[in-house]
C-alpha positions in Angstrom: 36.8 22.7 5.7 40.2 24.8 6.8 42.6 23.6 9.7 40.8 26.2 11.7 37.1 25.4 11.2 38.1 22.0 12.2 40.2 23.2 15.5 37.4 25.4 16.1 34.7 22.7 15.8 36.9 20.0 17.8 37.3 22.6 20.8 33.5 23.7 20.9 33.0 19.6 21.2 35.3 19.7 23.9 33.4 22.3 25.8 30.7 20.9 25.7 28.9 20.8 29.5 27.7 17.2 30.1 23.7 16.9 30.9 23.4 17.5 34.5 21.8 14.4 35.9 17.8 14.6 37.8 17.4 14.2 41.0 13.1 13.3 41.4 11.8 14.0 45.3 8.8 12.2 46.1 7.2 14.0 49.1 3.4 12.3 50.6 1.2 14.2 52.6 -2.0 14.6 54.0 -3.3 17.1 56.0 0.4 18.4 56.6 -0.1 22.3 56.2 1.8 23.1 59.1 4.9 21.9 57.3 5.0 22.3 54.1 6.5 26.1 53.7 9.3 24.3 56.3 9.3 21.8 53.8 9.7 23.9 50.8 12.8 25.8 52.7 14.8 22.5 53.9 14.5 20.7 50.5 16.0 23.9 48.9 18.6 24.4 51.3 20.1 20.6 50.9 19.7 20.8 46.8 22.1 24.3 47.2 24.6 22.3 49.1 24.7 19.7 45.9 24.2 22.5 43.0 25.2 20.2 40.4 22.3 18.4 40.1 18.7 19.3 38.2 15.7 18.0 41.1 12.2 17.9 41.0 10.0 17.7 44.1 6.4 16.2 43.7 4.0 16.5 46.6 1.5 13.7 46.3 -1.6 15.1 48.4 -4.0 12.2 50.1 -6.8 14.0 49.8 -6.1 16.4 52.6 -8.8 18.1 54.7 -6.8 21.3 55.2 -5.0 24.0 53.7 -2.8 21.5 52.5 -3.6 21.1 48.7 -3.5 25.4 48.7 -0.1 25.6 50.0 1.3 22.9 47.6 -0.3 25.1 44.9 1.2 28.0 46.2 4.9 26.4 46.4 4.5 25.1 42.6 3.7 29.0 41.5 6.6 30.1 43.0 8.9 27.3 42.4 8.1 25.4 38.9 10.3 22.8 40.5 7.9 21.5 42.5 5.3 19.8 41.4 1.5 19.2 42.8 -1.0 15.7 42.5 -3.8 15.1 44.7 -6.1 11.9 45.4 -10.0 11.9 44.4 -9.8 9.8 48.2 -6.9 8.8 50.9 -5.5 5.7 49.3 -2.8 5.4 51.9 1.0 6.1 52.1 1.8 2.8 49.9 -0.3 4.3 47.2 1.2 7.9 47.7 5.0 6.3 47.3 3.7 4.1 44.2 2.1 7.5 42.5 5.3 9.4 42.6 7.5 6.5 41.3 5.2 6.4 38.4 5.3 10.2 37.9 9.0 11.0 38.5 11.4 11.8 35.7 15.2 12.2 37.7 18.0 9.5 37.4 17.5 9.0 41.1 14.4 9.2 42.8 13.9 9.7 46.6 10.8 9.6 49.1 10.6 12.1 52.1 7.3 12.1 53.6 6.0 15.7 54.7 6.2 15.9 58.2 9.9 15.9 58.1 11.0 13.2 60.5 13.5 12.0 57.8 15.4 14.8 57.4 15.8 16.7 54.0 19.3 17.5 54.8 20.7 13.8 54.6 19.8 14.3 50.7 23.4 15.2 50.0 24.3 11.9 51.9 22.6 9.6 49.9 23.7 11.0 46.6 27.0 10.9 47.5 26.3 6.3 48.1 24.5 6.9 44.7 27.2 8.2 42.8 29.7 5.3 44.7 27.7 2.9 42.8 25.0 2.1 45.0 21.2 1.8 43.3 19.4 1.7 46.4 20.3 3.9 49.4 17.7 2.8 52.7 17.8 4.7 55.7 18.3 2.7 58.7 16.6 4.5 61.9 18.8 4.6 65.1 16.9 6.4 67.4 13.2 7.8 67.0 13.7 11.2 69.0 10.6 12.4 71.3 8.9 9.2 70.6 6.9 7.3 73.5 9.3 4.2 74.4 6.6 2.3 74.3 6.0 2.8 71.1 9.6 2.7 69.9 9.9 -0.8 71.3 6.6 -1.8 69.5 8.4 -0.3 66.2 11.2 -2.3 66.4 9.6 -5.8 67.7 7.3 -5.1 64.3 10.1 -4.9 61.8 12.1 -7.9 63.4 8.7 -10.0 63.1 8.5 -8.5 59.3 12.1 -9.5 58.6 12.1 -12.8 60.4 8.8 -13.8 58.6 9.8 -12.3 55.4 10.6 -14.5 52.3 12.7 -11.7 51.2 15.4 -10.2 53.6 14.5 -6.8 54.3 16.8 -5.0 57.0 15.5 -4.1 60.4 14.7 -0.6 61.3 14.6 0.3 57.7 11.6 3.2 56.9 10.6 4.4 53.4 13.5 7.3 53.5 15.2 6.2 51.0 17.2 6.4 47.3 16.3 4.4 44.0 18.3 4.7 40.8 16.1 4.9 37.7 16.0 1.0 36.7 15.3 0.5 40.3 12.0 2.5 40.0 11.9 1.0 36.6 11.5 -2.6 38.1 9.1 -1.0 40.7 7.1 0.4 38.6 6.5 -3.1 36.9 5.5 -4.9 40.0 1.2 -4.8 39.6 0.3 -6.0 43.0 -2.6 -4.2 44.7 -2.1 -5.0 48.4 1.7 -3.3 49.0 4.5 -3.1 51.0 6.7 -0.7 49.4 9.8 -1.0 51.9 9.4 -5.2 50.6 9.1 -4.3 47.5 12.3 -2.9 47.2 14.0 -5.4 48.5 12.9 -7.6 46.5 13.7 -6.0 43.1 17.1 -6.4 44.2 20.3 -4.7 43.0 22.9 -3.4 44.4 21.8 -2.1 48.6 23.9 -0.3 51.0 22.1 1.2 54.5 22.7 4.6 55.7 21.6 5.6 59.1 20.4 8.6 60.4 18.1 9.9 63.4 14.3 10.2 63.1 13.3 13.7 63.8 10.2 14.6 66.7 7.5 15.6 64.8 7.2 19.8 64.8 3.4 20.2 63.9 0.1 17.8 63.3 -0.7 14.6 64.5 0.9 11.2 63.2 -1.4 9.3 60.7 -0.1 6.2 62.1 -2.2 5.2 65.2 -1.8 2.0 66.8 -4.6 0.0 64.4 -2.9 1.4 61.5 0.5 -0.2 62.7 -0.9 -3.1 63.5 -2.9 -3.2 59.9 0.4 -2.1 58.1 2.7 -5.3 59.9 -0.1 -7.5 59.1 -0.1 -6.8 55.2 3.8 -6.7 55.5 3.7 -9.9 56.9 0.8 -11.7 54.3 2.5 -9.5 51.4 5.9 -11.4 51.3 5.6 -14.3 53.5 4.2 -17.9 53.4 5.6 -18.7 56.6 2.5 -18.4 58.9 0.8 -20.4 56.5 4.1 -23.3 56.8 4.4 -22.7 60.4 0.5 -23.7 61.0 1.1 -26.8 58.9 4.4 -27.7 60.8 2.3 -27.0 64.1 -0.7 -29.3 63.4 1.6 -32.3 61.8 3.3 -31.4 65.7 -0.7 -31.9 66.9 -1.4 -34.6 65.5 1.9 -36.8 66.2 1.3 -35.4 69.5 -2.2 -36.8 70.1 -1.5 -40.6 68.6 1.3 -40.8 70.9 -1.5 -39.5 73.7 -3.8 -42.1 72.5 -2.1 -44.7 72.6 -0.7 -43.7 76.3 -4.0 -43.7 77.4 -4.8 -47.0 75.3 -2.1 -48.8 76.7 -2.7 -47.5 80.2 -6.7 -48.7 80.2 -5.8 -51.8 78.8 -2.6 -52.9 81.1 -4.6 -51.4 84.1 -1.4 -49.1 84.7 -2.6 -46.2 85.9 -6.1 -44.4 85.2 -5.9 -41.3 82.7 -7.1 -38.1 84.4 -11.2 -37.2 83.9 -12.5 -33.7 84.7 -14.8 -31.6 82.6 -12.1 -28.5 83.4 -9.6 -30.2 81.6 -12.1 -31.0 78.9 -12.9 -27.4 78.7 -9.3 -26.1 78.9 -8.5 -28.3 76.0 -10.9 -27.5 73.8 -10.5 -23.5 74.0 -6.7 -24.1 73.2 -8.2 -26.1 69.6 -10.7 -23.6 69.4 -8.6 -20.6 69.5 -6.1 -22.1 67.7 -8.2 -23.1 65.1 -10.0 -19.4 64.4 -6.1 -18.2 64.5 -5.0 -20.5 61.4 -8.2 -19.3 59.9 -8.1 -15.7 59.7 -4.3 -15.9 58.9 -5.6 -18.3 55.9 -8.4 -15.7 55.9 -5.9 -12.9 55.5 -4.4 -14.6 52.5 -7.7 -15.0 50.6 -8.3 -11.3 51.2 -5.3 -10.6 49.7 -6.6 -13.1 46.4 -9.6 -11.0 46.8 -8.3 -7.6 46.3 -5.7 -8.6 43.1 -8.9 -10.2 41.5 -10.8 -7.1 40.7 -7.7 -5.1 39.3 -8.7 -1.5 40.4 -6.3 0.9 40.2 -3.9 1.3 42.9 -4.7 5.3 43.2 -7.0 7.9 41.6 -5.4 11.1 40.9 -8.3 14.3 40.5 -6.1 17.1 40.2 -2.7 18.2 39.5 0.1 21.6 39.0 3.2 21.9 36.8 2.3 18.7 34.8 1.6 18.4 31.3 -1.6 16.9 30.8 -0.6 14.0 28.2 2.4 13.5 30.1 1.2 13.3 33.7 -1.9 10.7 32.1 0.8 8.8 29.9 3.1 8.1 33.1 0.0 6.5 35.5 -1.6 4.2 32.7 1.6 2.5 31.3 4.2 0.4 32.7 7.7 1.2 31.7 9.3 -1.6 29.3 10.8 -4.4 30.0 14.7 -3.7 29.8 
């Protein structure tokens, strides 16, 4: 080979672009067709304002009731970009996150749910922690705009009774709007539990966290799919997901009990015997006492009962979602992604 070849072939090695790194959008919904097209529009504008970057957005339906599922369809038509699964049933949000970490491909992967109350143009923000060397970017929620105060307050009090009972520390006011790097989701992906608590989950993988707050956005069309039973379902499982501490705290409480009542009875021994005083006698307090043991009682047993439910449901091993349909996926791909785990690395 000449001088010249070689110069030639050293400078077309130097020229060389470097692969443009992935950027995967996870996007749940369920009967959202109100906001999708608005979706579709702010996710493109905030990708144009980081055009280095390859993304992918993939809209995991929960087997909507509206137009919701022809919309996404639409979108992927016009936009091979985005990308379409739906549910054979509603699984629930956990499911929907857990679907999309299975089926997306970018070097970063980030969850916006559909009704845009996490706003799509804080993307650019947490790319920019990602590339500072960050592998997991949370949103922190500082105010929940147009949002009954009650309700707000009863948001808040939830996540610091989450984080205080929590084995794991997971940061208060922190939602699902966040970024994972690729052996984040990696490690995700290998967790197998049944009953989840995504936002837990994540914290618990570990690596390297840093919080980025931002303001929750009034919802603009639809209705929430979190009603107050929901809530109080999702803190519940939160709670007996990554906690043993109800289950410690009723130990601690009947060893309090039952030092409690010897010291009592032998009071009230003592007092018979030496003629001190005579203990009180009423059927009231009789009664009174025995609804505190009762209640307390059927408490420790449905939190224990909550546990064993939880036994129940890992037990059987059924899948964590069914997907029935899909657009812009290659069929051996899409079905290679939801039945195995990514290796161990």
């Amino acid at each position: 080979m000449t001088t010249h070849e070689e110069a030639a072939g050293e400078e077309r090695t130097a020229v060389r672009p470097a692969p443009r790194k992935k950027i995967s959008v996870i996007m749940p919904a369920r009967n959202e067709e109100g906001n999708l097209e608005r979706a579709y529009r702010e996710v493109t504008e905030a990708f144009s304002r980081i055009p280095d970057y390859d993304y992918e957005v993939i809209i995991i339906d929960n087997a909507s009731e509206d137009r919701t599922g022809e919309i996404a369809r639409e979108i992927c038509r016009r936009d091979r970009r985005w990308k379409y699964v739906r549910f054979s049933r509603d699984f629930g949000a956990e499911a929907s996150i857990s679907a999309g970490m299975r089926l997306a491909e970018g070097d970063a992967v980030i969850n916006v749910f559909s009704d845009l109350q996490d706003p799509p143009d804080r993307i650019p923000d947490f790319v920019k922690k990602w590339e500072e060397g960050y592998d997991v970017v949370y949103g922190v929620i500082t105010e929940r705009q147009d949002e009954h105060r009650l309700r707000g307050v009863a948001a808040r009090l939830a996540y610091r009774l989450i984080r205080f009972c929590s084995d794991v520390k997971i940061p208060a006011d922190a939602g699902d709007f966040r970024l994972l790097d690729r052996k984040v989701v990696d490690a995700f992906n290998r967790l197998e539990e049944r009953e989840r608590y995504v936002r837990g989950m994540v914290h618990w993988v570990g690596f390297r966290q840093c919080p980025l707050p931002y303001q929750r956005r009034p919802r603009r069309w639809g209705k929430s799919k979190a009603p107050f039973w929901w809530c109080f379902q999702f803190a519940l499982n939160a709670i007996t997901s990554f906690s043993t501490k109800p289950l410690r705290m009723f130990t601690i409480f009947g060893g309090i009990v039952v030092v409690f009542s010897a010291v009592l009875s032998v009071w009230y021994a003592l007092t018979r015997i030496l003629n001190i005083d005579n203990p009180p006698r009423g059927i009231p307090t009789i009664l009174v006492l025995l609804l505190w043991n009762l209640g307390i009682v059927s408490l420790g047993i449905g939190i224990l009962g909550e546990y064993i439910g939880h036994i129940y449901a890992e037990t059987k091993r059924r899948p964590i979602f069914i997907v029935a349909e899909w657009e812009n996926f290659d069929p051996q791909q899409i079905k290679a992604r939801l039945e195995q785990s990514p290796p161990v690395t």
